[in-house]
C-alpha positions as CSV (number, residue, x, y, z in Angstrom):
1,X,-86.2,77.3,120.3
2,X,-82.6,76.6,121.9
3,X,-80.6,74.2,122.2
4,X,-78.6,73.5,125.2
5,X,-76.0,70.8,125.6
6,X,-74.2,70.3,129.6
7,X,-70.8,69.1,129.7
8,X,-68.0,69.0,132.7
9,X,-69.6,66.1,134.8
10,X,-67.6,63.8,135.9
11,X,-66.0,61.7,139.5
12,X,-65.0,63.4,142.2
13,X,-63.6,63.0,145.7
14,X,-65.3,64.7,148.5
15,X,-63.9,68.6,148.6
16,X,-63.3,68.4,145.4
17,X,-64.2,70.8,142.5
18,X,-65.4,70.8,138.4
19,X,-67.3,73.2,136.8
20,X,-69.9,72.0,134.3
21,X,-70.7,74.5,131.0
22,X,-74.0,74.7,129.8
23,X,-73.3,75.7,125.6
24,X,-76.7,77.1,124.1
25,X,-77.6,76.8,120.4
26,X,-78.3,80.8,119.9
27,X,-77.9,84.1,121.9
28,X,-78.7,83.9,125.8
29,X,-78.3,87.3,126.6
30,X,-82.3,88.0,126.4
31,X,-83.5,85.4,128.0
32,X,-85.5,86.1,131.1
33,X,-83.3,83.4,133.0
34,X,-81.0,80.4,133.0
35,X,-80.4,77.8,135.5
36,X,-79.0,75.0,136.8
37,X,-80.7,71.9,138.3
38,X,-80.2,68.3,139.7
39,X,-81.6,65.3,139.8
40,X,-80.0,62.8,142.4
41,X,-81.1,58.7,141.9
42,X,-84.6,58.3,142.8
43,X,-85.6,62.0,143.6
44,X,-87.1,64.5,142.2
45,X,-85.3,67.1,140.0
46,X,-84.6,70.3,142.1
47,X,-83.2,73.7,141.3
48,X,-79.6,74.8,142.0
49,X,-78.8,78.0,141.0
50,X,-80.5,80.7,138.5
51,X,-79.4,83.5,136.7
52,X,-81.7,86.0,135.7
53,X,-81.5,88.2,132.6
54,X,-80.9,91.2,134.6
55,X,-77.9,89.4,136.0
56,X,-79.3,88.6,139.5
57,X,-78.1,85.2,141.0
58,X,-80.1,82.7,143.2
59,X,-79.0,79.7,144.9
60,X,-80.2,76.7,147.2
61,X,-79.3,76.9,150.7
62,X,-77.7,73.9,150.1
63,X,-75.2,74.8,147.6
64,X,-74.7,78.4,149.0
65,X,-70.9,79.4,149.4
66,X,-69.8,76.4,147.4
67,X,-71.5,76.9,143.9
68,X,-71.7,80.1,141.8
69,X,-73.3,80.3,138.2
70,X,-72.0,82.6,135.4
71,X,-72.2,83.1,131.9
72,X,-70.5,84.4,128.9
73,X,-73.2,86.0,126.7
74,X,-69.8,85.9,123.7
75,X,-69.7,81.9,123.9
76,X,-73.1,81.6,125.5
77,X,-72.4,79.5,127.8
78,X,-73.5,79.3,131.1
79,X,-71.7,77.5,133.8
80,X,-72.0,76.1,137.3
81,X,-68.9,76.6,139.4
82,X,-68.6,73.9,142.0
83,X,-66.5,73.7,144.8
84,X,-66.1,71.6,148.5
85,X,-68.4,68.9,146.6
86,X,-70.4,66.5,149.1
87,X,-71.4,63.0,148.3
88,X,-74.8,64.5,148.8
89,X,-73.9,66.4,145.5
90,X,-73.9,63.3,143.2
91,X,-76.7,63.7,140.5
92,X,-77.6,65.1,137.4
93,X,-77.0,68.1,136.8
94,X,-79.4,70.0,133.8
95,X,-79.2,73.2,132.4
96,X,-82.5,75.3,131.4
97,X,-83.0,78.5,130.1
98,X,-86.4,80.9,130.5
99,X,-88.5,82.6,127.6
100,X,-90.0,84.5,130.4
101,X,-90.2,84.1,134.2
102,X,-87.7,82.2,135.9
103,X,-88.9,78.5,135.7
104,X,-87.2,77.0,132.2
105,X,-88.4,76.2,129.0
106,X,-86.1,74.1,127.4
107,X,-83.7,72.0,128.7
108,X,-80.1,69.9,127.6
109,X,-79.8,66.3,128.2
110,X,-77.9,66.3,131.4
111,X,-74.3,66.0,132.8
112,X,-73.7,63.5,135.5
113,X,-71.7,64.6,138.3
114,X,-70.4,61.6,141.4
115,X,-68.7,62.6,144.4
116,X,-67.3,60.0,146.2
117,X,-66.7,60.4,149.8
């Protein structure tokens, strides 16, 4: 079992930037992945950006050159890195992290992110 818990949400104009920090209750250096999602006002919730234990990074096309996910496996923390944000960005944004595989396990409660444009 972990813990996770998002902060770093916040308003934002258009091109604007934050970076949200995903803080996990015990070591996240062996799990198999952690990610970022997002869940915009009446959608569904959609992946951003994934980090895989081996250190491999994914992203959504649509976030691609903008966003970039990291951790520190010291603090673990994970964060999301987000830059040039859109109005098309505003959601909420959830961290996960893997036992195994790359879709999560556990999840925090959410961080809620507005760009205004």
């Amino acid at each position: 079992q972990v813990e996770l818990e998002e902060s770093g949400g916040g308003s934002v104009q258009s091109g604007g930037s934050l970076r949200l920090s995903c803080t996990a209750s015990r070591n996240i250096d062996r799990t198999s992945c952690m990610g970022w999602y997002r869940q915009a006002p009446g959608k569904e919730r959609e992946r951003v950006a994934t980090l895989t234990g081996d250190g491999r990074e994914y992203y959504e096309d649509f976030v691609k050159g903008r966003f970039t996910i990291s951790k520190d496996n010291a603090k673990n923390v994970v964060y999301l890195q987000m830059n040039n944000l859109k109005a098309e960005d505003t959601a909420v944004y959830y961290c996960g992290a893997c036992k195994q595989g790359n879709l999560p396990n556990y999840w925090g409660q959410g961080t809620l992110v507005v760009v205004s444009s």
